[in-house]
Each structure stands twice: as structure tokens, then as C-alpha cells.
C-alpha positions in Angstrom: 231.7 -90.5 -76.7 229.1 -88.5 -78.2 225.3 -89.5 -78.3 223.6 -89.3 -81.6 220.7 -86.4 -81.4 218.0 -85.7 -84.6 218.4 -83.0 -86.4 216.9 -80.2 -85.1 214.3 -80.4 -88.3 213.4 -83.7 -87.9 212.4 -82.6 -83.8 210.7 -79.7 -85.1 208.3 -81.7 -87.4 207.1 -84.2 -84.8 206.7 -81.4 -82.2 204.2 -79.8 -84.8 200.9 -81.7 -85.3 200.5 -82.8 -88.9 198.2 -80.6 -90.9 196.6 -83.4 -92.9 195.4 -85.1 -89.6 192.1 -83.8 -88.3 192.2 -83.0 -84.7 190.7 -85.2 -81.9 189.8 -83.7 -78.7 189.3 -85.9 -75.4 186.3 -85.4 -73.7 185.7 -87.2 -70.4 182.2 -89.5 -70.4 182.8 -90.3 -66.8 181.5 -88.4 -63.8 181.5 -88.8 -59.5 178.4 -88.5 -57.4 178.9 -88.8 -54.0 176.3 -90.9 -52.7 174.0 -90.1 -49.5 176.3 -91.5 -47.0 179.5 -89.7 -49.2 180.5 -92.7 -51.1 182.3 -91.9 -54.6 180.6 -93.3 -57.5 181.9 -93.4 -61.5 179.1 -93.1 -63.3 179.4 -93.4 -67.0 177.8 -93.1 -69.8 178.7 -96.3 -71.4 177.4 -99.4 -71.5 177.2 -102.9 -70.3 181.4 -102.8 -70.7 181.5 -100.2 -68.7 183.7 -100.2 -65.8 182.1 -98.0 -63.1 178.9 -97.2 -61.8 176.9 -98.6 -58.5 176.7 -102.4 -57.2 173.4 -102.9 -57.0 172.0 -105.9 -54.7 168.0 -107.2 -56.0 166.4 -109.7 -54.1 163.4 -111.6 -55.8 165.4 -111.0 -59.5 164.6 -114.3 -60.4 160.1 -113.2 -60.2 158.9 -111.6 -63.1 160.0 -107.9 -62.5 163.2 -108.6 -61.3 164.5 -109.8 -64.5 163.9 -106.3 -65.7 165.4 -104.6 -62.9 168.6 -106.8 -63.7 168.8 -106.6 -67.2 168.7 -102.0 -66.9 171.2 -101.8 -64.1 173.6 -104.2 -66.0 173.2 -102.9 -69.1 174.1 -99.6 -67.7 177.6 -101.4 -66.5 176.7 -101.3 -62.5 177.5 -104.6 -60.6 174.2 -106.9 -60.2 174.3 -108.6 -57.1 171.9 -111.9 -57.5 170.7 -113.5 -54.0 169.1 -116.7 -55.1 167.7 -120.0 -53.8 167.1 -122.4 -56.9 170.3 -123.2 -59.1 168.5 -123.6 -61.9 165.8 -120.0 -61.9 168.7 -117.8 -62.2 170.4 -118.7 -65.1 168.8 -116.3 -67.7 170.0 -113.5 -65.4 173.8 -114.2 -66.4 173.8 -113.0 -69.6 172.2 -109.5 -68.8 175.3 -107.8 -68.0 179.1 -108.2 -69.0 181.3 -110.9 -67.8 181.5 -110.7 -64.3 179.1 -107.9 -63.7 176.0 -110.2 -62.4 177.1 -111.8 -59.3 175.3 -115.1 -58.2 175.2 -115.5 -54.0 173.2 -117.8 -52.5 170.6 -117.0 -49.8 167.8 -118.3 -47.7 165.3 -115.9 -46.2 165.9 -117.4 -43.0 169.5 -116.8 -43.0 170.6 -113.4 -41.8 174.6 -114.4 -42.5 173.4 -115.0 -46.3 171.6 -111.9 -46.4 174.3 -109.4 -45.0 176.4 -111.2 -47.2 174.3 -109.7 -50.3 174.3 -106.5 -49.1 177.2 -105.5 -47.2 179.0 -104.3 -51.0 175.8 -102.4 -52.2 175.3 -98.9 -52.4 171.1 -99.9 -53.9 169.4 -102.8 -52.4 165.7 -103.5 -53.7 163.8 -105.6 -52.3 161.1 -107.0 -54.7 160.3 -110.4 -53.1 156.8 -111.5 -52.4 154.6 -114.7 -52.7 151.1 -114.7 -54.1 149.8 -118.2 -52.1 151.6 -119.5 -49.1 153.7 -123.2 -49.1 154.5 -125.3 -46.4 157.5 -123.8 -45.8 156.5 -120.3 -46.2 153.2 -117.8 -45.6 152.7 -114.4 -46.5 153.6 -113.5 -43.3 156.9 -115.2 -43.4 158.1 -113.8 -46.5 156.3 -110.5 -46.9 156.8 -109.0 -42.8 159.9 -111.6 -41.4 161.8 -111.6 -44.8 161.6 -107.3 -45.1 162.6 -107.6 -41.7 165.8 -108.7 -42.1 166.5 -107.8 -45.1 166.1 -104.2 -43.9 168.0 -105.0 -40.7 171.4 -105.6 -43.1 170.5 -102.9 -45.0 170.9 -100.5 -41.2 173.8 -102.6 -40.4 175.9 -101.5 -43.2 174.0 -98.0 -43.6 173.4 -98.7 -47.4 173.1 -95.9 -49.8 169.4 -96.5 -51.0 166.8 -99.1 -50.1 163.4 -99.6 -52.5 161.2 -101.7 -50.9 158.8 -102.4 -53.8 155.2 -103.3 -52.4 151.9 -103.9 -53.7 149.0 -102.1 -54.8 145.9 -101.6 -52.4 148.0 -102.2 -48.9 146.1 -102.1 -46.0 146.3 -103.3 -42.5 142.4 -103.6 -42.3 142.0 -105.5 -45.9 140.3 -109.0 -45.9 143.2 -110.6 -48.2 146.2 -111.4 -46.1 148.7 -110.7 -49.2 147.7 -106.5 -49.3 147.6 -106.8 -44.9 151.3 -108.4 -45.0 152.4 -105.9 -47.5 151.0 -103.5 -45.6 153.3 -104.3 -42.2 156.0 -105.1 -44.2 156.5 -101.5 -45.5 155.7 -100.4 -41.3 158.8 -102.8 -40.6 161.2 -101.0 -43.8 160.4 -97.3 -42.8 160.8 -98.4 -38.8 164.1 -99.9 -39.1 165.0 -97.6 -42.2 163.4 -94.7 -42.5 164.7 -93.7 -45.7 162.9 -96.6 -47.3 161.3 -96.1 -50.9 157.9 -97.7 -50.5 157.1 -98.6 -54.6 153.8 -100.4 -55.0 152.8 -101.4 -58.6 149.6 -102.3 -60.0 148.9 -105.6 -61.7 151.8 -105.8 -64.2 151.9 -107.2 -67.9 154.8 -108.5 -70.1 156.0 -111.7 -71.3 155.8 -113.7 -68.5 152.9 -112.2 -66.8 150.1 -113.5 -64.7 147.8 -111.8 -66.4 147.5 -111.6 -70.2 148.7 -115.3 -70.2 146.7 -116.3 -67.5 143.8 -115.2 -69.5 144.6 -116.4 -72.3 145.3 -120.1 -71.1 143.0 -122.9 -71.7 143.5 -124.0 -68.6 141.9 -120.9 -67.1 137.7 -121.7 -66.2 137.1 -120.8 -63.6 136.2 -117.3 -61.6 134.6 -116.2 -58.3 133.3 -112.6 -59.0 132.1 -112.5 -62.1 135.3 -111.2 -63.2 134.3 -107.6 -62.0 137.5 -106.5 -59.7 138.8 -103.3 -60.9 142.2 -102.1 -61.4 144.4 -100.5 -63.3 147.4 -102.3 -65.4 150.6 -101.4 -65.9 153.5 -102.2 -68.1 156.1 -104.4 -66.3 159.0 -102.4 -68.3 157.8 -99.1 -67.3 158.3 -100.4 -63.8 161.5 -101.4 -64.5 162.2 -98.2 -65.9 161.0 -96.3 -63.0 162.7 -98.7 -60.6 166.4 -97.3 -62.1 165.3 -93.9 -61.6 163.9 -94.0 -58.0 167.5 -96.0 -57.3 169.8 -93.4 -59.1 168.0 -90.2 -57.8 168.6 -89.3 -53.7 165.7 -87.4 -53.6 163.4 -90.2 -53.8 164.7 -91.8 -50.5 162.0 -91.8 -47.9 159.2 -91.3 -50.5 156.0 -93.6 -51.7 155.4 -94.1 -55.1 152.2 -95.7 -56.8 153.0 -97.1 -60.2 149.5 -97.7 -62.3 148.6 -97.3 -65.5 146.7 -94.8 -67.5 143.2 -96.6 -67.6 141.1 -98.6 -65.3 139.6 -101.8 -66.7 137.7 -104.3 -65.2 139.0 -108.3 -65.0 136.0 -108.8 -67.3 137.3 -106.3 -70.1 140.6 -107.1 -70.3 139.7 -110.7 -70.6 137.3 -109.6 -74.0 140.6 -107.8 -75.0 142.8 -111.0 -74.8 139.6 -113.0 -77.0 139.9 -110.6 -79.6 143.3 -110.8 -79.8 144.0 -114.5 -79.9 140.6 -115.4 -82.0 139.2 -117.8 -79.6 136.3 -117.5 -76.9 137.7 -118.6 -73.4 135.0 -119.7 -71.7 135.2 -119.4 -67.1 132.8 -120.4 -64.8 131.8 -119.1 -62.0 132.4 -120.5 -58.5 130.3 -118.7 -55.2 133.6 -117.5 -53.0 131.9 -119.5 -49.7 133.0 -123.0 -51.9 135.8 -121.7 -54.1 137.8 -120.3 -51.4 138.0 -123.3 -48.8 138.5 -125.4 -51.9 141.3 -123.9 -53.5 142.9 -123.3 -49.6 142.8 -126.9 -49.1 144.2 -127.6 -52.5 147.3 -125.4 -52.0 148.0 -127.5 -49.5 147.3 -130.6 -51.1 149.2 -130.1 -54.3 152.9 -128.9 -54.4 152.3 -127.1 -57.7 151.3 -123.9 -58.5 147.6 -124.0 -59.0 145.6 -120.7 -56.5 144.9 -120.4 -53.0 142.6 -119.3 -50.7 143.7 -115.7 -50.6 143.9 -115.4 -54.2 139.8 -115.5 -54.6 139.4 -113.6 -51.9 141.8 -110.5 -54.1 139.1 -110.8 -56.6 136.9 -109.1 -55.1 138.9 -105.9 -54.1 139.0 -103.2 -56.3 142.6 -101.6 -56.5 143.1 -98.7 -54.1 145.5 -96.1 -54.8 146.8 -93.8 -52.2 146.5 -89.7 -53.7 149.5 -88.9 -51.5 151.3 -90.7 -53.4 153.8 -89.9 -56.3 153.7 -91.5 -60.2 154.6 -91.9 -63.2 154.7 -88.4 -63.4 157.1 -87.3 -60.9 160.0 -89.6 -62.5 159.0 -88.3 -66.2 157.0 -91.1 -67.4 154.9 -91.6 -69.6 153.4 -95.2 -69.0 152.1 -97.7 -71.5 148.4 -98.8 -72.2 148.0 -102.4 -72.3 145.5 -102.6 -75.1 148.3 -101.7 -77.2 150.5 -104.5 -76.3 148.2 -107.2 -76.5 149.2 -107.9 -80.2 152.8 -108.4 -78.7 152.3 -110.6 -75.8 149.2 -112.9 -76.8 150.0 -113.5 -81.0 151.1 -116.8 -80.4 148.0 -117.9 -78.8 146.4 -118.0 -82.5 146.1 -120.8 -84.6 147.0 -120.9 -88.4 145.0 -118.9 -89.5 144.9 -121.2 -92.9 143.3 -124.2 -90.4 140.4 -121.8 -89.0 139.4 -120.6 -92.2 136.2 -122.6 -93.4 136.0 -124.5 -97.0 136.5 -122.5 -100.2 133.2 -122.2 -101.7 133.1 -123.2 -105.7 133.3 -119.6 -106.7 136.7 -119.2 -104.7 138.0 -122.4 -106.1 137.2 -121.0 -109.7 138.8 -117.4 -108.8 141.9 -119.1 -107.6 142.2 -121.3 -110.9 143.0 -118.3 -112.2 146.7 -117.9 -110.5 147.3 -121.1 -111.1 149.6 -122.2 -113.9 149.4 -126.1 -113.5 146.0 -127.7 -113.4 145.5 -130.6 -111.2 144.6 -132.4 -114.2 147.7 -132.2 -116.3 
């Protein structure tokens, strides 16, 4: 029995592409890097529905820079790996990426299980956790030296790809505040156990949910131990971020230190006449010797189990920031990084009342101009 076949024209017109159809070509968007340790990685040029790309562990994502860490690796499509202790402080962090692409674990500091866990996946592991006053539970010690220790113990163990150990500014192991000595150590401990550690240490950051603009801007802020005179150097949280993804994606940053400061130096006492100007209000501080301050505010972190200062954190004001020269910036990774004044608008308009409520009386000569726009009288 004979199979039915086209006719030899109707073969010959689908074999030739159709003259009225423009051509497509197919490009590939996707590319391999082989990591350090010769892991293949898709890297793609898409975006957060990508599938591809690196698996990225961050502790600390749920502090104020992390959320920007997050939010560029999984918009980029890479797997977000979350270690977190509260339930409820991670939430905002799902949507930054695709479904399925941020990955909730849950850790304790204390818990080296809990920590492999987090990293044994990862080909990037940053580190950004720190603690400006101490708890009960935890000091500066604990978190800034025994936390990095472990954390950079799993990160050995499983030989990850990259580890950026992000610091502070003005680490030293002879400084009179114990938050810049336990930074200090705690990048000795990284580069000992992992000597391709990126050491990153940041100035004092601003954004939405900084410490600094808001801080100043609060009503609840009065009180000052220096005179408001500590010096440093501000930098945009988002060109941290920013510069975080690039030290992660390029190799040739592993092993490196990096200082990450803005383009101008201000004093407390300036940026604080910045933030007046911009919200229309004089915040008024007052200001405290350090010999009663200091004990008082130690014993009150103790006392109180909210946020409120601590001991340490008067003693910070009166260090000026100290950057290291050796160091590499902004400029190394292409960046061009943002000066605060011009963000104050941005961060700070909401601090403003109506401006309708602090404008005083109309005089009668304004009441009679503005009876002139009017086209019912109050009389009628």
C-alpha cells in the first residue's frame, strides 16, 4: 500500500523561507565563567526570571545594607540565600527576587550546623553582620570576632568561591571604642582562616532607613556628647550596594581591602544644619560631658531591652573616621559615589509639616489680593 507523499512543490515552498517574513537571528544572552575554584556559572543577561547565575549566601540581609545587597543579586536572577533569626524581619526580603529565588534558612550565630547549612550551596558568601551596642545575649565581641569566626570556618570547609567580609570604617586594634577594636580582629580572623577574604569597610551610610539622616532628624534626638564635632565622611547606602555586586562578581578582588567613603568630609555638626534646612525645623541637642553620658547610657543598655545607645556609642563620637590610603575605592570598581547633600530632599521631605499650617496669618492686603480669584464672596 502506498503512502501518500506532498507534491514535490508543496515540499519545495516550505523548505524555502517566506520572502514576506523578516528574518530573525538567535543570538545567545547566556555565558559560563568558571569560578576560582572551576565551578561553571550561567550568567545571563536577564533579569529577576532568569534562570542562571550564582547562589549567593548574605548574612545580616535583614540590617540596613543587606536589603540592598539582596534586592541587586536577585534582581539579576542569582539564588539569594537568607540566614535569619526573627520570623517576622525578613519578610520584605521575599519579594526582591523571583519565586523561589530568595531562600529563607534559619540560623543562630552560635550554631555552626545552621551556618554550614547557609553556605555549603554558595559560590558568594558576605558577611555584613555587626551590632552597634551589645545585649544580654550578645557583645561586640561575640558577634563581630566569634560570629566571623565561624562563619569563615564554613566558608574553608566547603572552599567557597568568594567571601566579602564587609567591616567598618576606622578599624583598629589600639582604638578606645570596642565596636572599630572588634572589627578590627574580626577581619585578622577572616584573612587567617581565609585568606582570600575581601575586607569592605564602609563609612557611615545614608538611605531610607538610615541611622543617620533620620536620626537627626528625630525629635526624639537631644542629646550629644562632643559637641557634635566627629568627622567623617558619608556615603550612599546604594552605592555600597552597588559596589558590593561588583567586588562579588569580579575574582580579582579576592584577597583585597576596599574603603567605601564618600566624596566630602562633614562634620556631625554640619550635616545636622543640612537636615534643619531641609525639614524646616530647628532640632535642638544638648550636650552631655562623656565622664556622665557614657556610664549612663552603659547602664541603660542594660536596663532597657530597647534600642536606645550605649556606652560605646558616645565614646565613637569622639573619633574622627580614619581611612586606610592602601586601600582601594570607589574608583577601582568604576564608581562614581553620591553626595549626601543632594539626597536630603529625598530622605528627610516627610519630616515637614504642611506647609499651609506654618505659614503665619494673611495680612489684610493678602486677604484683599486673594478676593480677587475668588468668584463667590463669603457674603453671598
Amino acid at each position: 500500500m502506498a503512502l501518500c507523499r506532498p507534491s514535490m512543490g508543496l515540499s519545495a515552498s516550505l523548505a524555502k523561507p517566506s520572502t514576506l517574513l523578516p528574518r530573525q537571528t538567535r543570538r545567545s544572552l547566556q555565558d559560563i565563567a568558571i569560578t576560582r575554584t572551576g565551578k561553571p556559572i550561567i550568567r545571563l543577561s536577564g533579569g529577576r526570571s532568569s534562570l542562571g547565575g550564582h547562589t549567593v549566601t548574605v548574612f545580616g540581609a535583614t540590617g540596613f545594607l543587606g536589603r540592598y545587597v539582596v534586592n541587586r543579586f536577585a534582581q539579576a536572577g542569582c539564588t539569594v540565600v537568607v540566614p535569619f533569626r526573627e520570623e517576622m524581619a525578613k519578610r520584605h526580603l521575599k519579594v526582591s527576587g523571583d519565586l523561589g529565588r530568595v531562600v529563607f534558612l534559619e540560623m543562630d550565630l552560635r550554631n555552626t550546623a545552621s551556618i554550614e547549612e547557609s553556605v555549603r550551596h554558595s559560590d558568594i558568601v558576605f558577611n555584613l553582620i555587626g551590632r552597634d551596642y551589645p545585649t544580654k545575649n550578645f557583645d561586640l565581641e561575640d558577634v563581630h570576632v566569634e560570629g566571623t569566626h565561624r562563619i569563615a570556618n564554613a566558608v574553608a570547609k566547603y572552599d567557597v568561591d568568594r567571601f566579602i567580609h564587609v567591616s567598618s570604617h576606622s578599624a583598629h586594634p589600639q582604638s578606645t571604642s570596642e565596636f572599630y577594636k572588634t572589627k578590627y580582629y574580626s577581619e585578622r580572623i577572616a584573612r587567617e582562616i581565609f585568606p582570600e577574604t575581601t575586607i569592605v569597610r564602609p563609612a557611615p551610610m545614608f538611605g531610607f532607613e538610615d541611622r543617620l539622616l533620620h536620626h537627626l532628624a528625630s525629635a526624639t534626638n537631644v542629646i550629644t556628647s562632643n559637641h557634635m564635632l566627629e568627622r567623617f565622611r558619608p556615603v550612599h547606602a546604594i552605592d555600597v550596594g552597588e559596589a558590593l555586586e561588583k567586588i562579588g562578581l569580579d575574582d580579582s578582588t579576592a584577597g583585597q581591602t576596599f574603603e567605601l567613603y564618600g566624596p566630602k568630609e562633614y562634620s556631625m555638626k554640619d550635616i545636622h544644619e543640612l537636615v534643619d534646612r531641609e525639614i524646616l525645623k530647628k532640632r535642638r541637642h544638648i550636650n552631655i560631658p562623656k565622664a556622665i553620658l557614657a556610664p549612663s547610657m552603659g547602664l541603660l543598655n542594660k536596663v532597657l531591652w530597647w534600642v536606645i545607645s550605649s556606652k560605646d556609642q558616645v565614646e565613637r563620637e569622639f573619633i574622627d573616621q580614619f581611612i586606610d590610603k592602601n586601600a582601594k575605592t570607589f574608583v577601582d570598581l568604576g564608581i562614581e559615589p553620591g553626595e549626601i547633600s543632594n539626597f536630603t530632599y529625598k530622605y528627610l521631605h516627610a519630616y515637614r509639616s504642611a506647609a499651609y499650617y506654618d505659614l503665619p496669618p494673611m495680612t489684610e492686603k493678602e486677604k484683599r489680593e486673594e478676593k480677587k480669584y475668588l468668584h463667590v464672596l463669603d457674603d453671598q
